[in-house]
BALOBA-1460 file (C-alpha; in Angstrom, 3 decimals):
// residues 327
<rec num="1" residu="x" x="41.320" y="101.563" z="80.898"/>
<rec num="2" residu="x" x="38.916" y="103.637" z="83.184"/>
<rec num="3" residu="x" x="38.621" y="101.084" z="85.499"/>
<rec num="4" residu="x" x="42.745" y="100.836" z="85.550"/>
<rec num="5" residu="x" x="42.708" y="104.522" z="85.699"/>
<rec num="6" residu="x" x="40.072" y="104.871" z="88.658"/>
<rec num="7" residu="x" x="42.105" y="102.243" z="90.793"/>
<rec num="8" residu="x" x="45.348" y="103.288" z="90.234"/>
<rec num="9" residu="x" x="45.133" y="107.303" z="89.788"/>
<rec num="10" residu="x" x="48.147" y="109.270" z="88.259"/>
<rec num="11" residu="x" x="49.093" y="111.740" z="91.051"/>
<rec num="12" residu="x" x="49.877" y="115.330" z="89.563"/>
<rec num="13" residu="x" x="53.309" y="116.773" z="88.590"/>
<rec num="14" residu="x" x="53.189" y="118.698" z="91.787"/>
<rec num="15" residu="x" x="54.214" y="115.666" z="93.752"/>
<rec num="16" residu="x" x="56.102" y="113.986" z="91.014"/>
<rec num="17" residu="x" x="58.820" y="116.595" z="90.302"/>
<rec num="18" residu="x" x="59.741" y="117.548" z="93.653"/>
<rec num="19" residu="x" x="59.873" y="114.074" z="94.916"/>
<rec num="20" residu="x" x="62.101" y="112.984" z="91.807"/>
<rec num="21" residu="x" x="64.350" y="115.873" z="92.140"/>
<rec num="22" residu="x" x="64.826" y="115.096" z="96.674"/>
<rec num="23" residu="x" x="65.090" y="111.383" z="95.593"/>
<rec num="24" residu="x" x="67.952" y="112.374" z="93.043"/>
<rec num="25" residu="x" x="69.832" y="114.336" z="95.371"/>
<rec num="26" residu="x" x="69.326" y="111.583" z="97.999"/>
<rec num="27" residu="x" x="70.270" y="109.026" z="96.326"/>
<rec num="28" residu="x" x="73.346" y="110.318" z="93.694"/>
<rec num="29" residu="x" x="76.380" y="110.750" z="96.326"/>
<rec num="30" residu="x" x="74.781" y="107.380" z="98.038"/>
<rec num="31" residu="x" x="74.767" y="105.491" z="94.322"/>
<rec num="32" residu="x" x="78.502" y="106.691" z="94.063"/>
<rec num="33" residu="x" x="79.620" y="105.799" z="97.079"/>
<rec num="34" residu="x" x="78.125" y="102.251" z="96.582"/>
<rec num="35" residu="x" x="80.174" y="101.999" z="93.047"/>
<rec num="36" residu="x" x="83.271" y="102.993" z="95.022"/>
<rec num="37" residu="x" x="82.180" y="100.697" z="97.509"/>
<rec num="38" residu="x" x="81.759" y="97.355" z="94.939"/>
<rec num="39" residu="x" x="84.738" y="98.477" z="92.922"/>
<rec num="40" residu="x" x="86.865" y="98.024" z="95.984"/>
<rec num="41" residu="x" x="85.214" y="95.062" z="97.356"/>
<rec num="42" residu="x" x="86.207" y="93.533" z="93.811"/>
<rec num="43" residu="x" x="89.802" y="94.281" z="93.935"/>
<rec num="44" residu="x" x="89.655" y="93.272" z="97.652"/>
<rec num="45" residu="x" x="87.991" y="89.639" z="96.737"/>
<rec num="46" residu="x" x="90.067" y="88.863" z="94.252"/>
<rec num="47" residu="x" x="93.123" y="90.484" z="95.393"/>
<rec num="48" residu="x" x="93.472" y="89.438" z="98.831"/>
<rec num="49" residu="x" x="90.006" y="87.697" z="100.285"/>
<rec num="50" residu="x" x="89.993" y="84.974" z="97.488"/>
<rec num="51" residu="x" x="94.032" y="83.689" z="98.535"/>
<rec num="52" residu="x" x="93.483" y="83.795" z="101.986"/>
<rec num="53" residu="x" x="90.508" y="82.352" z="101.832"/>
<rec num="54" residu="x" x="92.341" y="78.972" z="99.582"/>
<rec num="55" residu="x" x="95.486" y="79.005" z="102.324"/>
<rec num="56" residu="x" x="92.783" y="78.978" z="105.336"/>
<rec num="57" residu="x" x="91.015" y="76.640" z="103.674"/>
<rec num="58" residu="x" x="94.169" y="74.428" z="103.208"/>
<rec num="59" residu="x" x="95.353" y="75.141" z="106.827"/>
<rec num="60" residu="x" x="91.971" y="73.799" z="108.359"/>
<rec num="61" residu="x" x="91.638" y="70.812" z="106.237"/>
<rec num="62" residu="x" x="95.550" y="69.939" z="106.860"/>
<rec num="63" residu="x" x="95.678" y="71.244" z="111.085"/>
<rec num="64" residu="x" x="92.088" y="71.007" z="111.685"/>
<rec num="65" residu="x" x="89.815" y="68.643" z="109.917"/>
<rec num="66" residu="x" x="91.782" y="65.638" z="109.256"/>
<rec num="67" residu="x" x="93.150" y="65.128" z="113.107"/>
<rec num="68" residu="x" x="89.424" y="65.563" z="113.517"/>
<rec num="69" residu="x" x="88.013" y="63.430" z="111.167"/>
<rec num="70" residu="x" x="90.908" y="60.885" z="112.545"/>
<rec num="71" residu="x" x="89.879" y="61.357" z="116.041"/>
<rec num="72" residu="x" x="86.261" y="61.074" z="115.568"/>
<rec num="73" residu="x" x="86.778" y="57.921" z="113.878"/>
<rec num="74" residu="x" x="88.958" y="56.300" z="115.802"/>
<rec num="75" residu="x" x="88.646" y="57.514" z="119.492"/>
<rec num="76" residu="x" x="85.759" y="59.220" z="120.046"/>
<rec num="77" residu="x" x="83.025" y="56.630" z="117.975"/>
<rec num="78" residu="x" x="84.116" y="53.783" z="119.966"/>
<rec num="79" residu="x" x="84.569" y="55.525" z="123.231"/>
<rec num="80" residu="x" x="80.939" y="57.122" z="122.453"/>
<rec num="81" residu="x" x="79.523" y="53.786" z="121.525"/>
<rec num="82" residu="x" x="80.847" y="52.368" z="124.618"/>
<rec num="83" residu="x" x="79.472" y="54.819" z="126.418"/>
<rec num="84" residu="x" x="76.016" y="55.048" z="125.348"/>
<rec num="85" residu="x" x="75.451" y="51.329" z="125.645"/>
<rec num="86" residu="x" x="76.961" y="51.641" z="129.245"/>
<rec num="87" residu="x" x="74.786" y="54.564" z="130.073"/>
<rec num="88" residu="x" x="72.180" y="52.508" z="128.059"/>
<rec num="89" residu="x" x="72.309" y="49.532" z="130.545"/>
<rec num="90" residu="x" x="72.248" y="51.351" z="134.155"/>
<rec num="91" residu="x" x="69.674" y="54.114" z="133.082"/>
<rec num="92" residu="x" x="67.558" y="53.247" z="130.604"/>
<rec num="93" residu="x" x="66.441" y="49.699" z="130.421"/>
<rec num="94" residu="x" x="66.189" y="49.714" z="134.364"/>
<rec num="95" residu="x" x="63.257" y="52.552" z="133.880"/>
<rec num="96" residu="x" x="62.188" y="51.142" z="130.635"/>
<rec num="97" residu="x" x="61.500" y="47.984" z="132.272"/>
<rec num="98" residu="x" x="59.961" y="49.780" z="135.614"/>
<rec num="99" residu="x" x="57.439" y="51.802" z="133.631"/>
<rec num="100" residu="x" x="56.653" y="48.984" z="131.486"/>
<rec num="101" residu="x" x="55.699" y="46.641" z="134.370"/>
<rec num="102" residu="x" x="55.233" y="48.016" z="137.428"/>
<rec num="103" residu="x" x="54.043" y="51.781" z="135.933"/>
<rec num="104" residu="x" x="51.474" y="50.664" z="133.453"/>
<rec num="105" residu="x" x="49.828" y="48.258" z="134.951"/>
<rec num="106" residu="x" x="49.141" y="50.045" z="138.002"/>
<rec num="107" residu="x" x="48.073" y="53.157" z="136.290"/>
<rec num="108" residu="x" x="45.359" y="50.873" z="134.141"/>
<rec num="109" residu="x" x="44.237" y="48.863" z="136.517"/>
<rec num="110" residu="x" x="44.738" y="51.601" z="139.442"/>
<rec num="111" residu="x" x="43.527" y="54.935" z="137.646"/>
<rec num="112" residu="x" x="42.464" y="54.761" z="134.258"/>
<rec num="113" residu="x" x="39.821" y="52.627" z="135.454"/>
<rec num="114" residu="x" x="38.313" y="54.766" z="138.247"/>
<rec num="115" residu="x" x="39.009" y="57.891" z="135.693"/>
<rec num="116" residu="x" x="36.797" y="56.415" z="133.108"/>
<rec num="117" residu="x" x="33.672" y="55.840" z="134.857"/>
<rec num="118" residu="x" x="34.506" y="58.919" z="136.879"/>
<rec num="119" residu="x" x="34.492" y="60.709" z="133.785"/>
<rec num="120" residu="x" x="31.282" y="58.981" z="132.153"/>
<rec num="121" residu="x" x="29.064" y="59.094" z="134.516"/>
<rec num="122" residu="x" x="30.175" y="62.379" z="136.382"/>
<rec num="123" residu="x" x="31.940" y="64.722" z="134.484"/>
<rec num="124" residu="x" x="30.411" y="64.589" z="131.450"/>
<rec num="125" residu="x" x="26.989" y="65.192" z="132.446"/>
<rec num="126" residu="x" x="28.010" y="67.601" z="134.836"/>
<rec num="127" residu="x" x="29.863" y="69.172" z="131.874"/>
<rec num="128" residu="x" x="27.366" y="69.227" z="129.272"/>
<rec num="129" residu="x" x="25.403" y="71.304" z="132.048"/>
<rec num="130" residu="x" x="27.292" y="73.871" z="132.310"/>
<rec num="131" residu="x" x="28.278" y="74.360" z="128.815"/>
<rec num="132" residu="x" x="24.551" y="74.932" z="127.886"/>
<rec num="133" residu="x" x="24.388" y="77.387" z="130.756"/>
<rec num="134" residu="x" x="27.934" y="78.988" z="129.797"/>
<rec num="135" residu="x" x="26.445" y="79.160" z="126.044"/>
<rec num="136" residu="x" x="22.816" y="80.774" z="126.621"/>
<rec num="137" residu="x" x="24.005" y="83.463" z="129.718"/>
<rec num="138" residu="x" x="27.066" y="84.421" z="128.208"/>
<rec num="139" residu="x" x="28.540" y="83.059" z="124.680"/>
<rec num="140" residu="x" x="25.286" y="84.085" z="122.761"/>
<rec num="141" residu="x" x="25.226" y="88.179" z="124.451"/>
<rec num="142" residu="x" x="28.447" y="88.358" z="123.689"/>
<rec num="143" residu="x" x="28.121" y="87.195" z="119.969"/>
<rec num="144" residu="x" x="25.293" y="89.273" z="119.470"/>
<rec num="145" residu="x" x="27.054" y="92.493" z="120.829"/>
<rec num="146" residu="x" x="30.183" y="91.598" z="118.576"/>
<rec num="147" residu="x" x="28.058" y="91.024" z="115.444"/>
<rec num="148" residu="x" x="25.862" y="93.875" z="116.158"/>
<rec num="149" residu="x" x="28.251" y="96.723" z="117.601"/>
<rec num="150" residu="x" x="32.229" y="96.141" z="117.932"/>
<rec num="151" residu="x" x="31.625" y="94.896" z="113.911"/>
<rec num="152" residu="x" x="30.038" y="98.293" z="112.264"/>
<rec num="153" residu="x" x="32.055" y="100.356" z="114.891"/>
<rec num="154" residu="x" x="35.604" y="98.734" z="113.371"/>
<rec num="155" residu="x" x="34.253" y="98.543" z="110.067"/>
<rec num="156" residu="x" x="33.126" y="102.243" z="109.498"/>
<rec num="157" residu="x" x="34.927" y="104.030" z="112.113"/>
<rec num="158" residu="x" x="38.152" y="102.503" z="111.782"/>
<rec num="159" residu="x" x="38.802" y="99.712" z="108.572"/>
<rec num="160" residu="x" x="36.908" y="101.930" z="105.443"/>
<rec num="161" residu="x" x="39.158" y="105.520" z="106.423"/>
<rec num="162" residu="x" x="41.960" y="103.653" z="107.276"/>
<rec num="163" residu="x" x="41.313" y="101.522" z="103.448"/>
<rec num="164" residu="x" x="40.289" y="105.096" z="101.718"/>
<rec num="165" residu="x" x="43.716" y="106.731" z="103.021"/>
<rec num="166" residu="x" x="45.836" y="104.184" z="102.060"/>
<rec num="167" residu="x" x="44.450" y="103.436" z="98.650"/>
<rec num="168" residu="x" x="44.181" y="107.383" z="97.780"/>
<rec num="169" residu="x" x="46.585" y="108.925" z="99.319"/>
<rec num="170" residu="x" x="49.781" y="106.223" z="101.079"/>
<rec num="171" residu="x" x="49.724" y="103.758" z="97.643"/>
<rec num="172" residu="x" x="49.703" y="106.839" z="95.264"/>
<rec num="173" residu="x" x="52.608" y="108.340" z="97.088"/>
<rec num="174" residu="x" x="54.763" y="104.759" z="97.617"/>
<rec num="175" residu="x" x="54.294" y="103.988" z="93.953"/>
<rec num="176" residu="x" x="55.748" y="107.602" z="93.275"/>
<rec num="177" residu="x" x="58.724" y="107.586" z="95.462"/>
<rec num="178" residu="x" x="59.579" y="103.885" z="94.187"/>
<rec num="179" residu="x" x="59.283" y="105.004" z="90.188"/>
<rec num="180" residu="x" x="61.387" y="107.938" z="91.513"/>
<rec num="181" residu="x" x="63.665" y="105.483" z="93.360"/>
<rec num="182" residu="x" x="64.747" y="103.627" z="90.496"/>
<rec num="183" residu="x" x="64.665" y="106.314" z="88.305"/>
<rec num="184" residu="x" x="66.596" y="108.134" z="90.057"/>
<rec num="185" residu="x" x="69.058" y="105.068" z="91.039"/>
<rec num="186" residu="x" x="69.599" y="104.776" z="87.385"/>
<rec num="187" residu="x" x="70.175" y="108.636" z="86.809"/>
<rec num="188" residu="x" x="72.794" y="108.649" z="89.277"/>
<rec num="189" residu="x" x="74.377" y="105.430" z="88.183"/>
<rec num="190" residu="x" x="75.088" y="107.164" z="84.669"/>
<rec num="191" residu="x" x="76.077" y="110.388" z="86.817"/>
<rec num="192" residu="x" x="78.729" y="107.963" z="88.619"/>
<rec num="193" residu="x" x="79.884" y="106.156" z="85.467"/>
<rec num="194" residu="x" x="80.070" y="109.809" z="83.539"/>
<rec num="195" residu="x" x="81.733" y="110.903" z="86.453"/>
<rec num="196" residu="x" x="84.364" y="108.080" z="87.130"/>
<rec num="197" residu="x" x="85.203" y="108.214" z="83.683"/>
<rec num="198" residu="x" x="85.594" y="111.668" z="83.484"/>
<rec num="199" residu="x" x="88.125" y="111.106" z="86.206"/>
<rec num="200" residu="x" x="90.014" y="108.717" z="84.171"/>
<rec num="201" residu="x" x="90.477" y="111.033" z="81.355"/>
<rec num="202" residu="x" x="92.071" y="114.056" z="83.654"/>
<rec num="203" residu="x" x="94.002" y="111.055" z="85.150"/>
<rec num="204" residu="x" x="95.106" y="110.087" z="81.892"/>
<rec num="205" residu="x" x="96.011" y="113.046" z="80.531"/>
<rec num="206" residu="x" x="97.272" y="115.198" z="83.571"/>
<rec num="207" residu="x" x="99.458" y="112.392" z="84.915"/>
<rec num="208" residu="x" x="99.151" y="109.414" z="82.425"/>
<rec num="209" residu="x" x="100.081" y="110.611" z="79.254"/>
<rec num="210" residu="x" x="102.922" y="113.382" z="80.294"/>
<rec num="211" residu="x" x="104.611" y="110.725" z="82.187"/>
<rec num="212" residu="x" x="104.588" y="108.457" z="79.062"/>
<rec num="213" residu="x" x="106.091" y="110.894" z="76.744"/>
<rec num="214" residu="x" x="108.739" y="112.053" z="79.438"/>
<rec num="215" residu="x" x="109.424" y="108.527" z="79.743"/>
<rec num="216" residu="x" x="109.431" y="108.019" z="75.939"/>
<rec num="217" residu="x" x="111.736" y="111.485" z="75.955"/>
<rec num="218" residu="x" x="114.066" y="110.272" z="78.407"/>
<rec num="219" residu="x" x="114.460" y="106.710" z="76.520"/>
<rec num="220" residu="x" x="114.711" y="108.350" z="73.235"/>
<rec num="221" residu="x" x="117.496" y="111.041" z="74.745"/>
<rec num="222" residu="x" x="118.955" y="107.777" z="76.531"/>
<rec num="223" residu="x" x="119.014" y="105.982" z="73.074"/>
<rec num="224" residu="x" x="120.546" y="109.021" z="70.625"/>
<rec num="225" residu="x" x="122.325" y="111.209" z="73.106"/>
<rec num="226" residu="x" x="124.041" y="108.546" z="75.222"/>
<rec num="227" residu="x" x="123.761" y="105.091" z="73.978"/>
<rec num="228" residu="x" x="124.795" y="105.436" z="70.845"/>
<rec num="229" residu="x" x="127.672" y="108.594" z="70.993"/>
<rec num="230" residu="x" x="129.138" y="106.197" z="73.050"/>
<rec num="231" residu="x" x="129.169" y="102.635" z="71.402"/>
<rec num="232" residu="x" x="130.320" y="105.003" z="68.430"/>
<rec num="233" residu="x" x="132.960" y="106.027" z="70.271"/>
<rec num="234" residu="x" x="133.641" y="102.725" z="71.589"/>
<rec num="235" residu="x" x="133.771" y="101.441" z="68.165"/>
<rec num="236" residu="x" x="135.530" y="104.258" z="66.311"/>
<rec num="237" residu="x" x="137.931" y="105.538" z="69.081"/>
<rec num="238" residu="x" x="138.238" y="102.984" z="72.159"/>
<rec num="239" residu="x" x="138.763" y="99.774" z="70.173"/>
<rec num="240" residu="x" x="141.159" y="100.756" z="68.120"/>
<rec num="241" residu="x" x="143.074" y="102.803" z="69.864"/>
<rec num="242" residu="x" x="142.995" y="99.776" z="72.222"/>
<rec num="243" residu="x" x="144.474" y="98.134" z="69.657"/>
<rec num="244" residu="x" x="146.831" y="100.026" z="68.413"/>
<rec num="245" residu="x" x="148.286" y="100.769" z="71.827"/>
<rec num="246" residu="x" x="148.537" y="96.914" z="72.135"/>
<rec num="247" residu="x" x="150.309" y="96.437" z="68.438"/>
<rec num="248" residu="x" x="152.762" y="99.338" z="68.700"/>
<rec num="249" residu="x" x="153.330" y="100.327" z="72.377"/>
<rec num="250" residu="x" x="152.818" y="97.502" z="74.509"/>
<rec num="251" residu="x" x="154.278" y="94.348" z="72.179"/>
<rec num="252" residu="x" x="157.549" y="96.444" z="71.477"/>
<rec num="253" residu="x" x="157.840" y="97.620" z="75.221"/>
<rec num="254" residu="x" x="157.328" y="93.820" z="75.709"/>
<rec num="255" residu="x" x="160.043" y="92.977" z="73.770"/>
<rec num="256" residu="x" x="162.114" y="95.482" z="74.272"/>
<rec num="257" residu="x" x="162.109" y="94.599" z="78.151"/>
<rec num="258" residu="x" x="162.486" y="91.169" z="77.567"/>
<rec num="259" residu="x" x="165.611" y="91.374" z="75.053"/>
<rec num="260" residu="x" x="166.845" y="94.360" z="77.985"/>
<rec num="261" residu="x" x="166.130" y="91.211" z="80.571"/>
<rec num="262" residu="x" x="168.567" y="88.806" z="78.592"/>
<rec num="263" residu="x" x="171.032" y="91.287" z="78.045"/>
<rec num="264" residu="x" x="171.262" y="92.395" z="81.715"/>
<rec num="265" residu="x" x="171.344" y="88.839" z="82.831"/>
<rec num="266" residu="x" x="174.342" y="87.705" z="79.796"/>
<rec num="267" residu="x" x="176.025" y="91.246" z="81.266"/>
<rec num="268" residu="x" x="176.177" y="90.022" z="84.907"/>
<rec num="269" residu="x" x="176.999" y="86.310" z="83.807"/>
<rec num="270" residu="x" x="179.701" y="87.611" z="82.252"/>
<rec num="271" residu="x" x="180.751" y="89.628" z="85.052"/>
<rec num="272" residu="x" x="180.573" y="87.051" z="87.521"/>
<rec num="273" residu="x" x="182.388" y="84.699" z="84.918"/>
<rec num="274" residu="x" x="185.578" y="87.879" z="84.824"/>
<rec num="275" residu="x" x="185.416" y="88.088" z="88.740"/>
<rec num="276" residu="x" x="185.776" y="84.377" z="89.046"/>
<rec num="277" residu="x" x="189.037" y="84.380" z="86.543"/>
<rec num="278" residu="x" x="190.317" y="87.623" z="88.465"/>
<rec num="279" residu="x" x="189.890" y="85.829" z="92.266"/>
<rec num="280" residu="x" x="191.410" y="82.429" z="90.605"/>
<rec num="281" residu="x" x="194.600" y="85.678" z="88.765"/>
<rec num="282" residu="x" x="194.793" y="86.948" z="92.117"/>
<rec num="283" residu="x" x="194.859" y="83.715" z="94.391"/>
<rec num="284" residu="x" x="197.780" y="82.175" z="92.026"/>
<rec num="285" residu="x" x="199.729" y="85.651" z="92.073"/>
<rec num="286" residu="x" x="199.617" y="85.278" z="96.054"/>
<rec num="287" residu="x" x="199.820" y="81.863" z="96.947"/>
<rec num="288" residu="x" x="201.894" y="80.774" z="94.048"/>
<rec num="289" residu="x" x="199.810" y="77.748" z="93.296"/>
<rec num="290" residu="x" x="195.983" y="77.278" z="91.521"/>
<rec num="291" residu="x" x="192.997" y="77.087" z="94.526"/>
<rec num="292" residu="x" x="192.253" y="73.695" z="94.941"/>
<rec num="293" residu="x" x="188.684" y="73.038" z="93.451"/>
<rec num="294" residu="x" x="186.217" y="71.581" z="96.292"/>
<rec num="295" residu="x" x="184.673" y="68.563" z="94.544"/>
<rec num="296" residu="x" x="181.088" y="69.216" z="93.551"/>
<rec num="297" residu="x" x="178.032" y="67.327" z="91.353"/>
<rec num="298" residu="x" x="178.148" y="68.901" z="87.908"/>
<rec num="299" residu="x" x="175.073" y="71.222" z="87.253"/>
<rec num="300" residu="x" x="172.674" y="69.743" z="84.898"/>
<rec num="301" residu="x" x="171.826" y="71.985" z="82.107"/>
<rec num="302" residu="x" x="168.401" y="74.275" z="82.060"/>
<rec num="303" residu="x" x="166.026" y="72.892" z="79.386"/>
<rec num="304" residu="x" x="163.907" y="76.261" z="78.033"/>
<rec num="305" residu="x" x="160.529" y="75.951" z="77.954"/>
<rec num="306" residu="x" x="158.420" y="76.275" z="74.710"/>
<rec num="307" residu="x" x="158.421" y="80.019" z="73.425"/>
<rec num="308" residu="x" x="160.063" y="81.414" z="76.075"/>
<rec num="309" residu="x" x="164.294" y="81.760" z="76.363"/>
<rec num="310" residu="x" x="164.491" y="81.439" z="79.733"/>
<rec num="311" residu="x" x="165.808" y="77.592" z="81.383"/>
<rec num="312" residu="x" x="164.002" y="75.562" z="83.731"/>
<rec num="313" residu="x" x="166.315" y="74.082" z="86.548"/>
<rec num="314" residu="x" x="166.729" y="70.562" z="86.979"/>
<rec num="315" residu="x" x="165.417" y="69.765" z="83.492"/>
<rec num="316" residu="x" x="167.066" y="68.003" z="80.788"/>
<rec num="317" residu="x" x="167.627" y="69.918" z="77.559"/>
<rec num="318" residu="x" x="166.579" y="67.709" z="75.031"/>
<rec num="319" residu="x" x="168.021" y="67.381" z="71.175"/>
<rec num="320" residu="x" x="166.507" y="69.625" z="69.124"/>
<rec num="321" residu="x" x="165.245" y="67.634" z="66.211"/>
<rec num="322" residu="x" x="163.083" y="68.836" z="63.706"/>
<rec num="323" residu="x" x="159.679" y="67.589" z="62.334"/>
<rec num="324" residu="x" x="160.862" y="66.866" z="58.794"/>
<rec num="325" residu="x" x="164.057" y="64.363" z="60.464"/>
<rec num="326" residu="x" x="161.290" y="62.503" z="62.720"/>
<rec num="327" residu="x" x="159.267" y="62.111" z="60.193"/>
């Protein structure tokens, strides 16, 4: 524990409280815009991103990928096939057979050769001299002054401050502003979630909940004031007044205009029949002798249709027999 203690000290409250407290006010409006910000990338995804995602998806594979695919397969494989063995047979195996032998050959037998014994029994010696030198004037000084100076310099001038400022006073103040980092990330996420929700209820009951009970009100005042006064009065008034205007004023007009019909046209048959019998009086009192009748096709009697008194011309009246005789 003293070890733990000793390597990771516990910085004061000085630095913890005000760093927690510029953390939270950092971070709340940037936690609540990032709530905002998810909530509407969710509606957005599965709203909108997620269906036009499935039709572009559909619209590649049917205009894009399968002419494609077809192509690929059946033009461009072949043609590229073609081509590379064509390309194959002017440029490659010409050089392929040119550096296999004429190239090699002359580069074994012409240079490799020469190098080699060039390089054994010149080079070589001739390098191992001058490494030795290169080694004991300069590699060894400069070794020793590395070792011996640049070494302590960087180790105490630069690497153990550099070491005692990071692990006393940078670590100690990272691990601080990271606790405070989450805890404050957390702090405001409850802040947000208090404070969307919060929201919700004035939403609910400034807007939500008056508009349901007006709307309740104006179904229920719909319902008792208008709905049902007037299928009452439908039922109680309208109907049968309908009905009793139909059973007392409009059958007896009915049949009052259709008896006043076949009186006016028995009056006016009977009229024409006297005029007739007064031009035939009149003609005889004249002329001293009855009007020769011109010869004409006797009219055929008007048969009357079922329920109704009036004759159809050109129809046949037919014997009126009854049920219990044809039977």
């Amino acid at each position: 524990m003293f070890g733990m203690s000793m390597e990771h000290p516990t910085p004061p409250a000085l630095i913890r409280v005000p760093v927690r407290i510029v953390v939270l006010v950092a971070v709340l409006p940037v936690r609540m815009a990032w709530d905002v910000l998810t909530a509407t990338g969710r509606l957005l995804d599965r709203a909108l991103l997620r269906p036009a995602g499935r039709a572009l998806e559909w619209f590649l594979e049917r205009v894009v990928v399968l002419p494609a695919r077809w192509l690929y397969r059946s033009v461009l494989t072949p043609a590229g096939r073609g081509l590379a063995w064509l390309l194959r047979a002017l440029f490659v195996w010409p050089w392929v057979g040119l550096w296999r032998y004429v190239a090699v050959p002359v580069a074994r037998y012409g240079v490799a050769v020469p190098a080699v014994w060039l390089h054994r029994r010149v080079l070589s010696p001739l390098g191992t001299g001058c490494l030795f030198l290169l080694e004991k004037l300069l590699l060894v000084p400069l070794a020793a002054l590395f070792r011996y100076v640049l070494v302590p310099l960087l180790r105490y001038g630069i690497a153990v401050p550099v070491r005692w400022l990071w692990k006393r006073v940078l670590v100690p103040v990272a691990r601080e502003v990271r606790d405070a980092l989450g805890l404050c990330w957390r702090v405001a996420g409850f802040v947000s979630r208090a404070v969307g929700r919060g929201l919700k209820w004035l939403a609910w009951n400034l807007l939500g909940r008056p508009l349901v009970r007006v709307w309740w009100g104006l179904r229920w005042c719909g319902r008792n004031l208008v709905a049902r006064p007037v299928a009452r009065v439908w039922a109680s008034v309208v109907r049968p007044a309908g009905r009793w205007v139909r059973d007392e004023v409009w059958a007896p007009a009915r049949r009052t205009a259709v008896e006043a019909g076949r009186a006016a046209r028995e009056a006016l048959a009977s009229a024409r029949a006297t005029l007739r019998e007064a031009r035939a009086d009149a003609w005889r009192a004249l002329v001293g002798a009855a009007r020769p009748v011109e010869p004409r096709e006797p009219a055929a009697a008007r048969a009357r249709t079922l329920g109704s008194t009036t004759n159809v011309s050109g129809a046949v009246p037919a014997p009126e027999i009854s049920l219990r005789k044809r039977g």
